[in-house]
N, CA, C and O atoms as a Tinker XYZ file with bonds, in Angstrom:
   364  protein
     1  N      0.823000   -1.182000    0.000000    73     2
     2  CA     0.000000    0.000000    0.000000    64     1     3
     3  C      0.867000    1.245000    0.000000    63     2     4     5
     4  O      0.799000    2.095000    0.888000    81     3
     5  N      1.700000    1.310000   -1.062000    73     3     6
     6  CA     2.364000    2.764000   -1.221000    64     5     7
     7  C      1.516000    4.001000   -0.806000    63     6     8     9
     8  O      1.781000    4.604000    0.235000    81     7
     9  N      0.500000    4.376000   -1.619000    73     7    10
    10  CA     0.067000    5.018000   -1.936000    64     9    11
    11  C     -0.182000    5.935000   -0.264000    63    10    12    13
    12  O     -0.118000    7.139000   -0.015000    81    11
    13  N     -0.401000    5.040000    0.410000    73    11    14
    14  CA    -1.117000    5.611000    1.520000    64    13    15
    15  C      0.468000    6.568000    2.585000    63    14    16    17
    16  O      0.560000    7.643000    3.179000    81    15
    17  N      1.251000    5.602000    2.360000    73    15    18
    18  CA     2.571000    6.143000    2.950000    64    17    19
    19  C      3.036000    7.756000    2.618000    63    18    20    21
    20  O      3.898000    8.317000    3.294000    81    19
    21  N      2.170000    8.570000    1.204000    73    19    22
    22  CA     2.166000    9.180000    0.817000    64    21    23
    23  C      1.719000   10.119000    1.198000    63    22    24    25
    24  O      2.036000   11.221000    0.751000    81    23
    25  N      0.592000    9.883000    2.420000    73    23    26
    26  CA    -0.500000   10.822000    2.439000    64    25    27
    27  C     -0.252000   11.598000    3.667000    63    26    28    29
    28  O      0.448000   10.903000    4.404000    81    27
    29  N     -0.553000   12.880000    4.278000    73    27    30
    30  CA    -0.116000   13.306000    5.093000    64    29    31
    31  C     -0.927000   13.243000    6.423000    63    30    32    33
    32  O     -2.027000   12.709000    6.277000    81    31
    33  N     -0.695000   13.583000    7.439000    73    31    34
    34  CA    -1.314000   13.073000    8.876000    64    33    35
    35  C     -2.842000   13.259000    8.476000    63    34    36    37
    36  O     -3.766000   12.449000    8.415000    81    35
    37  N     -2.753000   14.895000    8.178000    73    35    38
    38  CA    -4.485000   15.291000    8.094000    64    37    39
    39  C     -4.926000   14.710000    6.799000    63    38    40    41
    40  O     -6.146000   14.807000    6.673000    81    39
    41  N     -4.266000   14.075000    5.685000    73    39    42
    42  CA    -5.056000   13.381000    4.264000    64    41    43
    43  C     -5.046000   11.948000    5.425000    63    42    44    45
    44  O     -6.091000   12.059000    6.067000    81    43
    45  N     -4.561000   11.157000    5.730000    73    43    46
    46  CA    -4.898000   10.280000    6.168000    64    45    47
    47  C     -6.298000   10.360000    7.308000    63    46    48    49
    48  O     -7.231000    9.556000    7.336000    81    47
    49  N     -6.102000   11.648000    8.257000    73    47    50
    50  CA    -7.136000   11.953000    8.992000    64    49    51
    51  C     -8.667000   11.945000    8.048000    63    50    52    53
    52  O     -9.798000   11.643000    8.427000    81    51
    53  N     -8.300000   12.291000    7.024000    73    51    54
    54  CA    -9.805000   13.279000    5.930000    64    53    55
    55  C    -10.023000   11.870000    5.350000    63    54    56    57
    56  O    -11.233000   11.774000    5.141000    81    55
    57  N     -9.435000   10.804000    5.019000    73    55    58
    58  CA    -9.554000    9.817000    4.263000    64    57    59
    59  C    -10.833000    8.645000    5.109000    63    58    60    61
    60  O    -11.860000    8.086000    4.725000    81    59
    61  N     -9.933000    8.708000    6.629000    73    59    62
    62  CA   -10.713000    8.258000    7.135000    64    61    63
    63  C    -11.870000    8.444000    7.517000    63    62    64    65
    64  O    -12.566000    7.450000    7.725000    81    63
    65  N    -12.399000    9.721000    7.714000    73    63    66
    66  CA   -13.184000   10.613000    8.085000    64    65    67
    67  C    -14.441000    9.928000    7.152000    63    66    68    69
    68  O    -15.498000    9.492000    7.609000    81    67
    69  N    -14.008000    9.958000    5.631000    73    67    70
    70  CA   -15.062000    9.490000    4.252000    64    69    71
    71  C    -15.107000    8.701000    4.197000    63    70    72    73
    72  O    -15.837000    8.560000    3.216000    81    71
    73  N    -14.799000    7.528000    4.617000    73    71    74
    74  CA   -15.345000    6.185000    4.943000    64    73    75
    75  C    -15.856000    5.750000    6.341000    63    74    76    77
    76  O    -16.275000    4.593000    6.394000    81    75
    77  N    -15.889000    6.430000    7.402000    73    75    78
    78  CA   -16.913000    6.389000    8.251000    64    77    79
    79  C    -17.683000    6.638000    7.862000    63    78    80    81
    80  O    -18.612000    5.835000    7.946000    81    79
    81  N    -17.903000    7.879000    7.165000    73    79    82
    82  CA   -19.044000    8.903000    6.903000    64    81    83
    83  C    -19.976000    7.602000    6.059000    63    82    84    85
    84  O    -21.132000    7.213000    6.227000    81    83
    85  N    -19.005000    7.206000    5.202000    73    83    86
    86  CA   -19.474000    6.289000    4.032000    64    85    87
    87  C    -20.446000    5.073000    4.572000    63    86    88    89
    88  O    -21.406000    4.547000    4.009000    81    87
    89  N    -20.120000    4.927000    5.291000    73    87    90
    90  CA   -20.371000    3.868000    6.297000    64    89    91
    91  C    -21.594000    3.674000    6.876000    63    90    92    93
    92  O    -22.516000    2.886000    6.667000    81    91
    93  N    -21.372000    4.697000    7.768000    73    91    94
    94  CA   -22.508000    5.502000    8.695000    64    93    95
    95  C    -23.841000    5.979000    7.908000    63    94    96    97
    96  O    -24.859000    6.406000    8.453000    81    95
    97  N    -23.691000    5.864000    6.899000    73    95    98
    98  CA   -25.169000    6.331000    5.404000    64    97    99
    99  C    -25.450000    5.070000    5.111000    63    98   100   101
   100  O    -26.674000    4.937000    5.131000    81    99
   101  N    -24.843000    3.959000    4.815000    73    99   102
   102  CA   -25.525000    2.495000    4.288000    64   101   103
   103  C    -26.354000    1.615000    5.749000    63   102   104   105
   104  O    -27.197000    0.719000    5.788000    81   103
   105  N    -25.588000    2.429000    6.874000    73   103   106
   106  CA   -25.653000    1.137000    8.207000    64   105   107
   107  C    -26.638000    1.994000    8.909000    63   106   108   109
   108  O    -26.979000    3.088000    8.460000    81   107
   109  N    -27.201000    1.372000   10.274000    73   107   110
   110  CA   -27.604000    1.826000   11.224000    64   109   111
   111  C    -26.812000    1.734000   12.586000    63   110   112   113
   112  O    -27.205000    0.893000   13.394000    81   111
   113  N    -25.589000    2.627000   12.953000    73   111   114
   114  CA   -25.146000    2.991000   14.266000    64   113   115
   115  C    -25.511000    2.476000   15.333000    63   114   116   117
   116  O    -24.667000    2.089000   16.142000    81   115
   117  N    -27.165000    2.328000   15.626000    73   115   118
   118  CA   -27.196000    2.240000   17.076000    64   117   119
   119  C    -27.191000    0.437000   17.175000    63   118   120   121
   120  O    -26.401000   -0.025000   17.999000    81   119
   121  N    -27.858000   -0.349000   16.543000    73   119   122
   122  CA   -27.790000   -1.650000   15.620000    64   121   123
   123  C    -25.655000   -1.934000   15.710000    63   122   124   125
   124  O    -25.210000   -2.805000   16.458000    81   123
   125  N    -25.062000   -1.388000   15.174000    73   123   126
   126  CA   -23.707000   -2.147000   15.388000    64   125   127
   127  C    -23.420000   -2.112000   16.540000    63   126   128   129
   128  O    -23.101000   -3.101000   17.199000    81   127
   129  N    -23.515000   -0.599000   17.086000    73   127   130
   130  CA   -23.588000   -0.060000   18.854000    64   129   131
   131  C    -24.057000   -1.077000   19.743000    63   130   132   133
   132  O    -23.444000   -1.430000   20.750000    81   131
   133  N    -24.989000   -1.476000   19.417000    73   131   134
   134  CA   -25.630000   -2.267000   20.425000    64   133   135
   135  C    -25.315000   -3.927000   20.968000    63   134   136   137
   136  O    -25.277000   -4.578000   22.012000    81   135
   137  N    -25.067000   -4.147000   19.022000    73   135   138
   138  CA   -24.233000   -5.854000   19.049000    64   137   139
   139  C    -22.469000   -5.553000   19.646000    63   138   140   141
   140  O    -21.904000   -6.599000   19.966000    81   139
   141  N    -21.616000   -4.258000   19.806000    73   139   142
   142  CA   -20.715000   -4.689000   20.150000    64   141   143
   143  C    -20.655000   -4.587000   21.267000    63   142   144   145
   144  O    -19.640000   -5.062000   21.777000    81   143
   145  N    -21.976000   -3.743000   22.461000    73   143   146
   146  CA   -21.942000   -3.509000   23.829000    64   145   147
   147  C    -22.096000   -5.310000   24.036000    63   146   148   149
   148  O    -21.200000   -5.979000   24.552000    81   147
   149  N    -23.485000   -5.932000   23.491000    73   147   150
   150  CA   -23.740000   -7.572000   23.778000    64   149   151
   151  C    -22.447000   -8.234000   24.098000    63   150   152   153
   152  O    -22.110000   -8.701000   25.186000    81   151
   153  N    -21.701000   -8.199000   22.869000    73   151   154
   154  CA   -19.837000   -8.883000   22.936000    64   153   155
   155  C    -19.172000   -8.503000   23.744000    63   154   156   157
   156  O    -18.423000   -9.359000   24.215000    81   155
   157  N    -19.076000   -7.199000   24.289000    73   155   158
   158  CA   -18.369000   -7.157000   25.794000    64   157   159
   159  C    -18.954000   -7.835000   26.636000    63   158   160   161
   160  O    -18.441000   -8.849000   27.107000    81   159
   161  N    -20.093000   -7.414000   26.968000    73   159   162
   162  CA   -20.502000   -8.169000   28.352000    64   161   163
   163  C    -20.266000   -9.187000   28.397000    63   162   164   165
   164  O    -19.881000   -9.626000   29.481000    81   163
   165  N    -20.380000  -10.133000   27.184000    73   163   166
   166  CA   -20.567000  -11.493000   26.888000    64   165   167
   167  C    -18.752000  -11.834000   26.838000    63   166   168   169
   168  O    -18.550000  -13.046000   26.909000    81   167
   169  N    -17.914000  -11.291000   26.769000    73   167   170
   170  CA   -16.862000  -11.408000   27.022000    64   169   171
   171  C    -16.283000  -11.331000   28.974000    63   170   172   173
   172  O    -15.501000  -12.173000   29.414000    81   171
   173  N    -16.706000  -10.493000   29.626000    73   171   174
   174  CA   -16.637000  -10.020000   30.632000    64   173   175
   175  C    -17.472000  -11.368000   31.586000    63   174   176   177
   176  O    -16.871000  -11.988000   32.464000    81   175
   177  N    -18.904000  -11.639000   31.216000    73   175   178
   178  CA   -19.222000  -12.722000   31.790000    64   177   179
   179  C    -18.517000  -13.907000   31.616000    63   178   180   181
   180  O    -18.726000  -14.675000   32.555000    81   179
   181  N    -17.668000  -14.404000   30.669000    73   179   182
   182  CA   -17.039000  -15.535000   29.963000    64   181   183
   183  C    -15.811000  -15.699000   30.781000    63   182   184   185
   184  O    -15.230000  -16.774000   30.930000    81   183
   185  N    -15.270000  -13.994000   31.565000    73   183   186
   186  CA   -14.123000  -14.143000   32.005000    64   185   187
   187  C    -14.574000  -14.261000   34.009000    63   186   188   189
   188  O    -13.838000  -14.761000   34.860000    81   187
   189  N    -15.588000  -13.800000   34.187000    73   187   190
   190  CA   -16.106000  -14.076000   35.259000    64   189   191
   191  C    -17.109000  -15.712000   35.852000    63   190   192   193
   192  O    -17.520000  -16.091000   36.949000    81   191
   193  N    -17.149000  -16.160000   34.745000    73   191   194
   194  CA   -17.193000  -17.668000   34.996000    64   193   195
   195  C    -15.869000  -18.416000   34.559000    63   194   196   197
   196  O    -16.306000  -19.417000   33.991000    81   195
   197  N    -15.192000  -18.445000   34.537000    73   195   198
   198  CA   -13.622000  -18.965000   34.208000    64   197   199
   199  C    -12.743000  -18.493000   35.451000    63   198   200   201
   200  O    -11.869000  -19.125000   36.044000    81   199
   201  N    -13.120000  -17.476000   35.631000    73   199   202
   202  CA   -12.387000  -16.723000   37.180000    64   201   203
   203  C    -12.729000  -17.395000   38.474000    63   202   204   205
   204  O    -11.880000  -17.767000   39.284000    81   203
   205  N    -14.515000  -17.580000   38.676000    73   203   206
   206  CA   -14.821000  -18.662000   39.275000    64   205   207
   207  C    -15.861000  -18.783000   39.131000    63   206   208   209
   208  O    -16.762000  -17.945000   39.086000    81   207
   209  N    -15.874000  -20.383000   38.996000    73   207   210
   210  CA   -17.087000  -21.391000   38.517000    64   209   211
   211  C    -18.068000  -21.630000   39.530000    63   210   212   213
   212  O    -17.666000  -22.118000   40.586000    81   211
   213  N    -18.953000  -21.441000   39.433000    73   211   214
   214  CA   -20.086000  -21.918000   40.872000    64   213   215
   215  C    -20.795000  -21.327000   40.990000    63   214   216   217
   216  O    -21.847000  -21.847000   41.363000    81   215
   217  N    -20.780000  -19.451000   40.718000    73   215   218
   218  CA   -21.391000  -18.604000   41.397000    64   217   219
   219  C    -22.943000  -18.540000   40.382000    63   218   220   221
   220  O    -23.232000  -18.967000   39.264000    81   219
   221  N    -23.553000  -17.916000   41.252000    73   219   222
   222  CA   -25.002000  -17.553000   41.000000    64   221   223
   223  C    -24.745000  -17.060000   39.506000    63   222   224   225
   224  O    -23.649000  -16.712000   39.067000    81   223
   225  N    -26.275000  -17.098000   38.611000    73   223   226
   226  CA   -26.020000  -16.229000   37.436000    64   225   227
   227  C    -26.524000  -14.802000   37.755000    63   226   228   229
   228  O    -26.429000  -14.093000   36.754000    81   227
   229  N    -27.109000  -14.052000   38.995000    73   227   230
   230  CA   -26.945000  -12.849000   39.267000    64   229   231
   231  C    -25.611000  -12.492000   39.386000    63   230   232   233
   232  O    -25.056000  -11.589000   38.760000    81   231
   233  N    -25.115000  -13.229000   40.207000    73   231   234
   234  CA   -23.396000  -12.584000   40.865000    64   233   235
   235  C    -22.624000  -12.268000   39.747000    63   234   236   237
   236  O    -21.777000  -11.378000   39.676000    81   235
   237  N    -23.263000  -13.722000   38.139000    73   235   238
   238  CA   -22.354000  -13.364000   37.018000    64   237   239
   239  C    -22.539000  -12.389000   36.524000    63   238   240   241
   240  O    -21.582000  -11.823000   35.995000    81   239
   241  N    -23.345000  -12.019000   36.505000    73   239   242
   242  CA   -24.183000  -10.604000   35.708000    64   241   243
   243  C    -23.744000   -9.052000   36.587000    63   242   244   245
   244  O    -23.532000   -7.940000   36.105000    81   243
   245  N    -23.713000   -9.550000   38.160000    73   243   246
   246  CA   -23.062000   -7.931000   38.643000    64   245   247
   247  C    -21.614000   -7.945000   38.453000    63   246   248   249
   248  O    -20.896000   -6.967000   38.658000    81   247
   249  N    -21.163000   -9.228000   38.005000    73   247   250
   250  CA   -19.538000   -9.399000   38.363000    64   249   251
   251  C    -18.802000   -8.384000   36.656000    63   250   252   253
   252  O    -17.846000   -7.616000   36.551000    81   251
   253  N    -20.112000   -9.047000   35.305000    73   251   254
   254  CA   -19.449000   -8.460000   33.927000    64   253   255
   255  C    -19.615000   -7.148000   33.942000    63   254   256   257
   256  O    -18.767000   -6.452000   33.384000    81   255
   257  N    -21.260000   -6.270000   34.879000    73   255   258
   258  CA   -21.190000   -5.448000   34.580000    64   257   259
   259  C    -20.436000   -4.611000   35.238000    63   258   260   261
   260  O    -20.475000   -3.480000   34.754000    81   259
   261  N    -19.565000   -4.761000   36.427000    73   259   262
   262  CA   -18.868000   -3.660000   37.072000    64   261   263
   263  C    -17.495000   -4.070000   36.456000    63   262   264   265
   264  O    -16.579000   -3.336000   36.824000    81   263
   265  N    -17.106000   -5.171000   35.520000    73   263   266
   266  CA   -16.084000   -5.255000   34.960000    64   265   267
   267  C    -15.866000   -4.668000   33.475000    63   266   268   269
   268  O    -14.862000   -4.721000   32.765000    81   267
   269  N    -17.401000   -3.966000   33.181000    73   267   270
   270  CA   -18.003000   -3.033000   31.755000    64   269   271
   271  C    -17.715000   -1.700000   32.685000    63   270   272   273
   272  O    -17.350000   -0.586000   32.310000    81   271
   273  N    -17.872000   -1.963000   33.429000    73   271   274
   274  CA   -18.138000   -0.237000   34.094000    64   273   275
   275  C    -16.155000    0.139000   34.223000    63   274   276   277
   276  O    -15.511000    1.152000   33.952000    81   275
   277  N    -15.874000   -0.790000   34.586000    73   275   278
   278  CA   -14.281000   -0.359000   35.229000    64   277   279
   279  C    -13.560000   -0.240000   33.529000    63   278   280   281
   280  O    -12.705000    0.631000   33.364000    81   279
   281  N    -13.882000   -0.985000   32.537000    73   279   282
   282  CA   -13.282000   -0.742000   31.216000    64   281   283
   283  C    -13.512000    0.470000   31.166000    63   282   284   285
   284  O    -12.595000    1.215000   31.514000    81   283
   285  N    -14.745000    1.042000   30.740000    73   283   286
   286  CA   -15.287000    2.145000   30.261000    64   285   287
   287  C    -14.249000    3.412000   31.604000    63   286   288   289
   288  O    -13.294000    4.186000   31.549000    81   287
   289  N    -14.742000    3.161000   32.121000    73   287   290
   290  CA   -13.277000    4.290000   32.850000    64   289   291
   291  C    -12.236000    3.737000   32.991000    63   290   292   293
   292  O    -11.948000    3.733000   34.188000    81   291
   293  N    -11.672000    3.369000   32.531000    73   291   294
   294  CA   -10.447000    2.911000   32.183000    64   293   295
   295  C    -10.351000    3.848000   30.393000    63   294   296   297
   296  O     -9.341000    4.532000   30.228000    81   295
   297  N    -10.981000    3.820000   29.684000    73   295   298
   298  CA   -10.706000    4.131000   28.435000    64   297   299
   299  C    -11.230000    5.724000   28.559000    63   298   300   301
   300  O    -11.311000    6.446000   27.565000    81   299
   301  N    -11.494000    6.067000   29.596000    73   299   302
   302  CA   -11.963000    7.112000   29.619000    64   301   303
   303  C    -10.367000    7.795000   30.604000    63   302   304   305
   304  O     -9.932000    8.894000   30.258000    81   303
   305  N    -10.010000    7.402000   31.192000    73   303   306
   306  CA    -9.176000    7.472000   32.392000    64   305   307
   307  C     -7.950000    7.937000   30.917000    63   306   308   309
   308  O     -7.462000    9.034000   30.646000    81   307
   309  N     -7.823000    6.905000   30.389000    73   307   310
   310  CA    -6.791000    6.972000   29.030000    64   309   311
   311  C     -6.764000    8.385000   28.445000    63   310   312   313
   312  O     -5.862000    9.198000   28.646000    81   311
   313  N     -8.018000    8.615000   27.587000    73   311   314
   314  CA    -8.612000    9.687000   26.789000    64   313   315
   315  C     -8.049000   10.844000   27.523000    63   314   316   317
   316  O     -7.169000   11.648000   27.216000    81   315
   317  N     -8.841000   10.702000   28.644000    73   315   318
   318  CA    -8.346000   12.401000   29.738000    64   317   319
   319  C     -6.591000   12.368000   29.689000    63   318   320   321
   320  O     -6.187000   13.491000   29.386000    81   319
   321  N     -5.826000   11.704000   29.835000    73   319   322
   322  CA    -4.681000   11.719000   29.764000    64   321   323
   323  C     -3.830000   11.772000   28.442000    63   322   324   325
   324  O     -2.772000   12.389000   28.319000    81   323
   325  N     -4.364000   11.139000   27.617000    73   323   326
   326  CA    -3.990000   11.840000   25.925000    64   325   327
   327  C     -4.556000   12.988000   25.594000    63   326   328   329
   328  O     -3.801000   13.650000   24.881000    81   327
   329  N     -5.667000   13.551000   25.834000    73   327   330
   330  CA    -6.135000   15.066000   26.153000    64   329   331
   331  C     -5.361000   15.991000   26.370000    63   330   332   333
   332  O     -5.306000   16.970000   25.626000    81   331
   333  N     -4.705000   15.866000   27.310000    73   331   334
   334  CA    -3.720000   16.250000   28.608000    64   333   335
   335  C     -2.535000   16.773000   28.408000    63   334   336   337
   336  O     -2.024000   17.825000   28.791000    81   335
   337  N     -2.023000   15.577000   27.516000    73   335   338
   338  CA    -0.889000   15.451000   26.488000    64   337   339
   339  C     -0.749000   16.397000   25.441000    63   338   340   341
   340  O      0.271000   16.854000   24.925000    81   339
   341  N     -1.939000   16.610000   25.217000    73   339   342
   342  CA    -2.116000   17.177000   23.175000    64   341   343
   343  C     -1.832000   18.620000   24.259000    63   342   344   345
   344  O     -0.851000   19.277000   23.909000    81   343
   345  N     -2.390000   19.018000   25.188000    73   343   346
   346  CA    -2.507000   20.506000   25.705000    64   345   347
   347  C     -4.193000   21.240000   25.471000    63   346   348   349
   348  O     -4.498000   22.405000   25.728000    81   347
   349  N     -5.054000   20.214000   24.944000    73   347   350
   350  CA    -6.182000   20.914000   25.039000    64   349   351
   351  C     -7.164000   20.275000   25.790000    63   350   352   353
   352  O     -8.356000   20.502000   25.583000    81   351
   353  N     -6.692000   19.322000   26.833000    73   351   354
   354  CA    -7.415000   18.348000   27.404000    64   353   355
   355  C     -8.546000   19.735000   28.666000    63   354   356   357
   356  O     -8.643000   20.960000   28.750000    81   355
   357  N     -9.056000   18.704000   29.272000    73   355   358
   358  CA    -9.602000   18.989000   30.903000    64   357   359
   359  C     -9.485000   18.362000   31.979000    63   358   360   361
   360  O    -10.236000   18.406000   32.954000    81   359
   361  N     -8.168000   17.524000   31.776000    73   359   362
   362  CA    -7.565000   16.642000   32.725000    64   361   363
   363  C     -6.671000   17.203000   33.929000    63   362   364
   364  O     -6.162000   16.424000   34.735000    81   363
């Protein structure tokens, strides 16, 4: 892929930009949104029955979602600190 090695931070930025965009007009957002929230949890529960086996399927269910909750600030925890970095954060 020469071509792309070519392109500069913001053509690579703008490139990508038009194929989201592109994207985002054929699909419905909240529909992909929604199947990749399912795959976390469903990942998070997968790792909370493997962690330990036995427990209630409530306990599994509070165990993925405070292990959804601690990702999500965690990637948020990240963000504020690359924010931070650039100099235009609120970190």
């Amino acid at each position: 892929m020469a071509a792309s090695t070519s392109l500069t931070p913001e053509q690579r930025t703008m490139r990508a930009s038009i194929a989201a965009h592109t994207r985002w007009s054929r699909e419905d957002p909240a529909a992909n949104a929604a199947r990749g929230q399912a795959g976390l949890l469903a990942r998070f529960e997968r790792e909370a029955r493997e962690a330990e086996p036995g427990l209630s399927e409530a306990e599994y269910a509070r165990r993925a979602e405070s292990a959804r909750k601690a990702h999500m600030a965690r990637l948020a925890f990240a963000s504020s600190k690359a924010r931070a970095r650039k100099g235009g954060g609120d970190a």
